[in-house]
Backbone as XML, in Angstrom:
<?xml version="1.0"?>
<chain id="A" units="angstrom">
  <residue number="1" name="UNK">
    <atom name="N" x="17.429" y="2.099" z="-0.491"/>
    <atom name="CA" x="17.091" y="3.498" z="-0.643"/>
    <atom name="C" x="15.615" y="3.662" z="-1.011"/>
  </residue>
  <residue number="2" name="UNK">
    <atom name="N" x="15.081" y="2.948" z="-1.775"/>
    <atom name="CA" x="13.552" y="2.894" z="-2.333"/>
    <atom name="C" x="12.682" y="2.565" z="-1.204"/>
  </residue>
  <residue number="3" name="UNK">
    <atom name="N" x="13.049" y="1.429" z="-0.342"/>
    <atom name="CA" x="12.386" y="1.399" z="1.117"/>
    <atom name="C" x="12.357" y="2.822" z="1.853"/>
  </residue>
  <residue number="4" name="UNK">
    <atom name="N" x="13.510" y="3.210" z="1.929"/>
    <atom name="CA" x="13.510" y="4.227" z="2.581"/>
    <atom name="C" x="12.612" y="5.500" z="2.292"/>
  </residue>
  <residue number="5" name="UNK">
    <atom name="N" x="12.717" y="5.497" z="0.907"/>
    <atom name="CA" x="11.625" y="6.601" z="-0.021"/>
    <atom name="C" x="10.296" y="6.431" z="0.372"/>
  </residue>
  <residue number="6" name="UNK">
    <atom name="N" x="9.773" y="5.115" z="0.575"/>
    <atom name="CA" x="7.988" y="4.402" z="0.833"/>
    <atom name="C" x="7.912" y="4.932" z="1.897"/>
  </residue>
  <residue number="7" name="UNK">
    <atom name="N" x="8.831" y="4.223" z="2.968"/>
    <atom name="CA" x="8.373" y="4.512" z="4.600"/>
    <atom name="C" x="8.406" y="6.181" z="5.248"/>
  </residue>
  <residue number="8" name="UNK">
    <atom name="N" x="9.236" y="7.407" z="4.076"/>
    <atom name="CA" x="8.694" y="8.572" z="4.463"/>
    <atom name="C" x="7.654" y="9.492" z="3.802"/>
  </residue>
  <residue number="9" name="UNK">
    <atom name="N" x="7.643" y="8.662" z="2.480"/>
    <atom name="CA" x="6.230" y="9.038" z="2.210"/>
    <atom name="C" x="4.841" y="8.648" z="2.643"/>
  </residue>
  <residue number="10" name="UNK">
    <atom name="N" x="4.554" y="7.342" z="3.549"/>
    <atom name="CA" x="4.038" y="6.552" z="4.469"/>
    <atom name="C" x="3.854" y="7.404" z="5.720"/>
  </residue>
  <residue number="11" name="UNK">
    <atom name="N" x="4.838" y="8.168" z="6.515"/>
    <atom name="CA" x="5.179" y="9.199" z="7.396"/>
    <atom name="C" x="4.309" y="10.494" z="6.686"/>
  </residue>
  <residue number="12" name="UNK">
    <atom name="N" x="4.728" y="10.774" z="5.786"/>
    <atom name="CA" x="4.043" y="11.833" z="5.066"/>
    <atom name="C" x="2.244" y="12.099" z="5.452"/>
  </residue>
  <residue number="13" name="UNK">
    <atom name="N" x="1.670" y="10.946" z="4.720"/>
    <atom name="CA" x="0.310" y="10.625" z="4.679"/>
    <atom name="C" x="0.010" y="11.222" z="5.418"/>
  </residue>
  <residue number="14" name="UNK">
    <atom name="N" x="0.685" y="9.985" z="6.823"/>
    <atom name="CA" x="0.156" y="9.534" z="8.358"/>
    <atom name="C" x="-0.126" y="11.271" z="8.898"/>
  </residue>
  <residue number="15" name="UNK">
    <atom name="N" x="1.194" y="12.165" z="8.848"/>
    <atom name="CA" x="1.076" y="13.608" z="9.057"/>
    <atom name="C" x="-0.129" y="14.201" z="8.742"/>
  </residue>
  <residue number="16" name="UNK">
    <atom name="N" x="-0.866" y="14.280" z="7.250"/>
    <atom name="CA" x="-1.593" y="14.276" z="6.830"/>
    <atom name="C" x="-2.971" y="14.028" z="7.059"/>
  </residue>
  <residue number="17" name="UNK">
    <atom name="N" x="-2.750" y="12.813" z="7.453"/>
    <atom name="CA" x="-3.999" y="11.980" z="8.596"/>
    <atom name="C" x="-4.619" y="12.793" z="9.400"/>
  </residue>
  <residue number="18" name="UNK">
    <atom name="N" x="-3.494" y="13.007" z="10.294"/>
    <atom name="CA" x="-3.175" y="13.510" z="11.449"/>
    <atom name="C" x="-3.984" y="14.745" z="11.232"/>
  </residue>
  <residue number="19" name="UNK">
    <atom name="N" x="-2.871" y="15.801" z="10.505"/>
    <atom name="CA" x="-3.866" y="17.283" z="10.440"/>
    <atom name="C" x="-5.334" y="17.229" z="10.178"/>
  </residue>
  <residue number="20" name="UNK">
    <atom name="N" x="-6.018" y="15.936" z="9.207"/>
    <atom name="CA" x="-7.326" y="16.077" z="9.020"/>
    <atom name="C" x="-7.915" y="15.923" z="9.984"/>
  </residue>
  <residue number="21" name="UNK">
    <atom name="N" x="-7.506" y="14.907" z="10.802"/>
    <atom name="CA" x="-8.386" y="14.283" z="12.186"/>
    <atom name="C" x="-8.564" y="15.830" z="12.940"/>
  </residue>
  <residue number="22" name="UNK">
    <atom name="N" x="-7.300" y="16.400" z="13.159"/>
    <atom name="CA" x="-7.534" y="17.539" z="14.323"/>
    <atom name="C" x="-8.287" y="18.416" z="13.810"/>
  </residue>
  <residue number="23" name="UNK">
    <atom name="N" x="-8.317" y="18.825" z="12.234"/>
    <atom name="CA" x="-8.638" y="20.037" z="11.768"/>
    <atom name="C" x="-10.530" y="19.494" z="12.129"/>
  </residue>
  <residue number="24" name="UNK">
    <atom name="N" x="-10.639" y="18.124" z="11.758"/>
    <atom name="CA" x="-12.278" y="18.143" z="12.316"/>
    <atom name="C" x="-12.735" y="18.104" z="13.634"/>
  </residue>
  <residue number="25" name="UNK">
    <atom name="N" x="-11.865" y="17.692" z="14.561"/>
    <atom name="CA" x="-12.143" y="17.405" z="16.178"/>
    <atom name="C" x="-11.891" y="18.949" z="16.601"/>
  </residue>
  <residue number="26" name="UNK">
    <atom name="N" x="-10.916" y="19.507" z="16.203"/>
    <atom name="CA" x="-10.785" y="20.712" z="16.455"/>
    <atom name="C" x="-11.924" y="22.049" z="16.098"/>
  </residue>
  <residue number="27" name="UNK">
    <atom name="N" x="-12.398" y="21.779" z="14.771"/>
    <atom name="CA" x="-13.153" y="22.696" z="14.182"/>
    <atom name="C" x="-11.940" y="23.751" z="13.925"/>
  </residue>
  <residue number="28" name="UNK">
    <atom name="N" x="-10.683" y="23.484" z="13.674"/>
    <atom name="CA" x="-10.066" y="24.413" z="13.066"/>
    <atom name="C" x="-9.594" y="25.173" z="14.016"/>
  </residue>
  <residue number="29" name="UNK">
    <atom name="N" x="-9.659" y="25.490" z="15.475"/>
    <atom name="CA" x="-9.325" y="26.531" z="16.773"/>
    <atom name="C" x="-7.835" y="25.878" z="17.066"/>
  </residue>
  <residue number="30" name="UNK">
    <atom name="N" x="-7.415" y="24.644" z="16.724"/>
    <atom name="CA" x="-6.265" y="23.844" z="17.813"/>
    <atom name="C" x="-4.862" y="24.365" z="16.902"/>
  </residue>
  <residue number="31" name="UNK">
    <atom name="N" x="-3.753" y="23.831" z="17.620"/>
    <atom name="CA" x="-2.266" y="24.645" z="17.334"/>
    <atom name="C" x="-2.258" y="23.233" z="16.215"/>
  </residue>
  <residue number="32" name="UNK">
    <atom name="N" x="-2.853" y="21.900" z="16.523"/>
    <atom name="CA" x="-2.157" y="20.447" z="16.272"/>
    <atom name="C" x="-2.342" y="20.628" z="14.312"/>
  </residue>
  <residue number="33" name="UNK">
    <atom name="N" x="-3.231" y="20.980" z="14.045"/>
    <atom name="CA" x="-3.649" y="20.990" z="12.554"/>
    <atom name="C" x="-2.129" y="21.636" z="11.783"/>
  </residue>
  <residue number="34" name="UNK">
    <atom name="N" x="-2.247" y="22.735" z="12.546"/>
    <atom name="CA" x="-0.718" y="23.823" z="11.609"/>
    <atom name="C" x="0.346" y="22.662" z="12.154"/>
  </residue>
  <residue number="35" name="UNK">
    <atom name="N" x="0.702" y="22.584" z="12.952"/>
    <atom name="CA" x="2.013" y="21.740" z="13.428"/>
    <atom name="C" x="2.032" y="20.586" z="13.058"/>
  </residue>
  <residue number="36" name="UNK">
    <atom name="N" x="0.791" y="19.790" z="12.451"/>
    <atom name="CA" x="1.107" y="18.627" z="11.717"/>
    <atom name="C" x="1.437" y="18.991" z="9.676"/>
  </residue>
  <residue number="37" name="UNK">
    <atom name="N" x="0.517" y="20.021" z="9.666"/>
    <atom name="CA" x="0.455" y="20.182" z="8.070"/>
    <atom name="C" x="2.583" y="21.038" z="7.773"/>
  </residue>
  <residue number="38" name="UNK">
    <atom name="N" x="2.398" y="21.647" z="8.818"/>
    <atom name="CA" x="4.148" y="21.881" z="8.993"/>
    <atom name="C" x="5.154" y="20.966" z="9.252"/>
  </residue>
  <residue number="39" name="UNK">
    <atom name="N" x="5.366" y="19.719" z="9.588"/>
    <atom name="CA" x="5.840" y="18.673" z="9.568"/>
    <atom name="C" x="5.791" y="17.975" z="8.677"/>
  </residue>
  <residue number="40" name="UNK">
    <atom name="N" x="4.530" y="17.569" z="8.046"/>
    <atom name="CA" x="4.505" y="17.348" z="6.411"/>
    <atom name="C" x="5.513" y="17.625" z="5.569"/>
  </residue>
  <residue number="41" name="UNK">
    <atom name="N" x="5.321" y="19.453" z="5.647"/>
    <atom name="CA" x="6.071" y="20.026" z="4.351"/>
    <atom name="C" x="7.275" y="19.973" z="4.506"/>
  </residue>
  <residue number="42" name="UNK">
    <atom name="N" x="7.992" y="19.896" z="5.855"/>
    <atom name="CA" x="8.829" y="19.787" z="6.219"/>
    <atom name="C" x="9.715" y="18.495" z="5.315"/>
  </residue>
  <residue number="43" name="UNK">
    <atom name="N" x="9.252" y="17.586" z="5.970"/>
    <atom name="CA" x="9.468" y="16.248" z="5.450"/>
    <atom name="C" x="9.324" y="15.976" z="4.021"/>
  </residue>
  <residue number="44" name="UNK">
    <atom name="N" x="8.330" y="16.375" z="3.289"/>
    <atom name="CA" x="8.566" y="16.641" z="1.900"/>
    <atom name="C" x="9.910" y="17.719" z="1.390"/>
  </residue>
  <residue number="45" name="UNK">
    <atom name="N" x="10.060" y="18.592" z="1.717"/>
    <atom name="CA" x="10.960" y="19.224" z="1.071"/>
    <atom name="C" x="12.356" y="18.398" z="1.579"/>
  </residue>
  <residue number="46" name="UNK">
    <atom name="N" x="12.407" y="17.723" z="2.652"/>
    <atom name="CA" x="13.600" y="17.057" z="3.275"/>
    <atom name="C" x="13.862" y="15.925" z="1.945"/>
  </residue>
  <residue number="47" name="UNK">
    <atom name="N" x="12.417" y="15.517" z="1.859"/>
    <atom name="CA" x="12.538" y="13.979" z="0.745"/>
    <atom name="C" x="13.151" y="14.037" z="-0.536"/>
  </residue>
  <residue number="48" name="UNK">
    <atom name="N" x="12.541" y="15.799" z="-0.921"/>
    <atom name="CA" x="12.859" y="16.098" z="-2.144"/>
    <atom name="C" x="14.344" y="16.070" z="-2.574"/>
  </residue>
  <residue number="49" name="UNK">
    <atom name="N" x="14.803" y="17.027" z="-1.565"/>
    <atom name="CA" x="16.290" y="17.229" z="-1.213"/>
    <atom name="C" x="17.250" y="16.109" z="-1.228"/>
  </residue>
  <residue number="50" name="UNK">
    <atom name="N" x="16.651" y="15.002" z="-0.640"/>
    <atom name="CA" x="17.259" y="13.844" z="-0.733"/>
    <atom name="C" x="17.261" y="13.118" z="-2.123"/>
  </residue>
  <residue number="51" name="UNK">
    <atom name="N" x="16.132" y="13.189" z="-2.550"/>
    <atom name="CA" x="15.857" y="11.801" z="-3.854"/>
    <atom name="C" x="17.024" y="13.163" z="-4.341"/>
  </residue>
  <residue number="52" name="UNK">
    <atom name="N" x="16.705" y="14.209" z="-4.589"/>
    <atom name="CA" x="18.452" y="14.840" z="-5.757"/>
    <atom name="C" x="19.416" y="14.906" z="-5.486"/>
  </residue>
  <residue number="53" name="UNK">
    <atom name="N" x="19.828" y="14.682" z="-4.070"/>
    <atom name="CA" x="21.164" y="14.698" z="-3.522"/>
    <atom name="C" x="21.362" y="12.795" z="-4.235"/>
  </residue>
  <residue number="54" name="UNK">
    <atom name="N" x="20.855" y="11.716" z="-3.888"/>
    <atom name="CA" x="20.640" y="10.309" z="-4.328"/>
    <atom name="C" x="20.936" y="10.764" z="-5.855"/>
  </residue>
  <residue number="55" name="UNK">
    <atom name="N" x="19.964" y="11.185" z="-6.426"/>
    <atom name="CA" x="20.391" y="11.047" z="-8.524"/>
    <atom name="C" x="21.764" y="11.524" z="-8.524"/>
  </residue>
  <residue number="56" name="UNK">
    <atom name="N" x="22.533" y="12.800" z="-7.861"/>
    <atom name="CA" x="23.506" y="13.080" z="-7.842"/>
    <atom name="C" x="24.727" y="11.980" z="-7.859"/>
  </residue>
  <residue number="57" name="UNK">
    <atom name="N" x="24.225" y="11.699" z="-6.302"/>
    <atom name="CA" x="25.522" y="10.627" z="-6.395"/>
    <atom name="C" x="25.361" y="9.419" z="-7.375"/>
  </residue>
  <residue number="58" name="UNK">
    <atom name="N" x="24.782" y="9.215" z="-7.339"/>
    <atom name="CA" x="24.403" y="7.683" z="-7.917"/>
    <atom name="C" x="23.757" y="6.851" z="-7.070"/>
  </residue>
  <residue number="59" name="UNK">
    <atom name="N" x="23.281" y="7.158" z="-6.046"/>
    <atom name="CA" x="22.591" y="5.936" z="-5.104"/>
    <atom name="C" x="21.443" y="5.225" z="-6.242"/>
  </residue>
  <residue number="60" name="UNK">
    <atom name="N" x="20.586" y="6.434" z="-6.433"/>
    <atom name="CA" x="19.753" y="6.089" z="-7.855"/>
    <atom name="C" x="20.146" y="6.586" z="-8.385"/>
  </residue>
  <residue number="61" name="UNK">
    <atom name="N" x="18.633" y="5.589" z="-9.827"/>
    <atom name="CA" x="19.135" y="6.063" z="-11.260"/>
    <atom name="C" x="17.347" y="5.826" z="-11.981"/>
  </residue>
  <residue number="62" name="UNK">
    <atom name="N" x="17.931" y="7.267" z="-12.272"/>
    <atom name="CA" x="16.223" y="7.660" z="-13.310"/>
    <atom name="C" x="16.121" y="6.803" z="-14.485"/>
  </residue>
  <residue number="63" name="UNK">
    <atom name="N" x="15.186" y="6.456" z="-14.971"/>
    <atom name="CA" x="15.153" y="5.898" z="-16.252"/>
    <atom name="C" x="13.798" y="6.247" z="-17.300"/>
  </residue>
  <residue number="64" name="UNK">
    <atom name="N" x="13.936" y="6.146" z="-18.311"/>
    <atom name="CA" x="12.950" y="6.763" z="-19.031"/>
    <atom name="C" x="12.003" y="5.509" z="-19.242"/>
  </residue>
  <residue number="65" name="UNK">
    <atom name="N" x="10.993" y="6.346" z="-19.440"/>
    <atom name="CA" x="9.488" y="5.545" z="-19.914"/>
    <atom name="C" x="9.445" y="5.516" z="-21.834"/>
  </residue>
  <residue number="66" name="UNK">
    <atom name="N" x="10.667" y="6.254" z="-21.972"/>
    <atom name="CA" x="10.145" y="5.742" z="-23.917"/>
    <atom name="C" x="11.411" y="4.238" z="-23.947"/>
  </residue>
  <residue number="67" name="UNK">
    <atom name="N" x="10.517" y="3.743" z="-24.901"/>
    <atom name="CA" x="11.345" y="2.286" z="-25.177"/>
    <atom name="C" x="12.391" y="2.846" z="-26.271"/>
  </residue>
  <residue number="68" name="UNK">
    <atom name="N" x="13.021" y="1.777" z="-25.716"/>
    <atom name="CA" x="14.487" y="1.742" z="-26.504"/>
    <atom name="C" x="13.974" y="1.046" z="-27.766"/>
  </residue>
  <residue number="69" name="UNK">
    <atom name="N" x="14.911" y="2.069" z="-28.763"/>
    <atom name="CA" x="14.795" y="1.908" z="-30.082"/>
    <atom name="C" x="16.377" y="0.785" z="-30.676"/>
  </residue>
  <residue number="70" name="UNK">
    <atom name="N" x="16.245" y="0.258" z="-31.518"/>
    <atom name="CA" x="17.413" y="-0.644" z="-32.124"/>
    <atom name="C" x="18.274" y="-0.372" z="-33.197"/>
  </residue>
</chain>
């Protein structure tokens, strides 16, 4: 599941990439800039949706950053 988490945030970037490259080759006139930065968010809100549907079930499991006390 954690692989799976890297390689669409990896996807994410690449989207990202993507819109910057066009938004400069383009000067901002092309459809490709919106339709990549929309695929992005897309995919983020998909990811989000997922990692809480995952804590839900139990696929994962959150854990805290304060140390355990004795």
């Amino acid at each position: 599941m954690k692989v799976f988490i890297v390689i669409i945030l990896l996807f994410v970037i690449y989207n990202l990439g993507l819109a910057m490259f066009y938004m400069i080759r383009d000067k901002g006139q092309g459809k490709n800039t919106v339709r990549f930065l929309t695929v992005r968010i897309a995919v983020s809100f998909g990811l989000f949706l997922m990692i809480i549907l995952a804590l839900k079930m139990g696929w994962l499991q959150a854990h805290s950053l304060l140390p355990k006390t004795q």
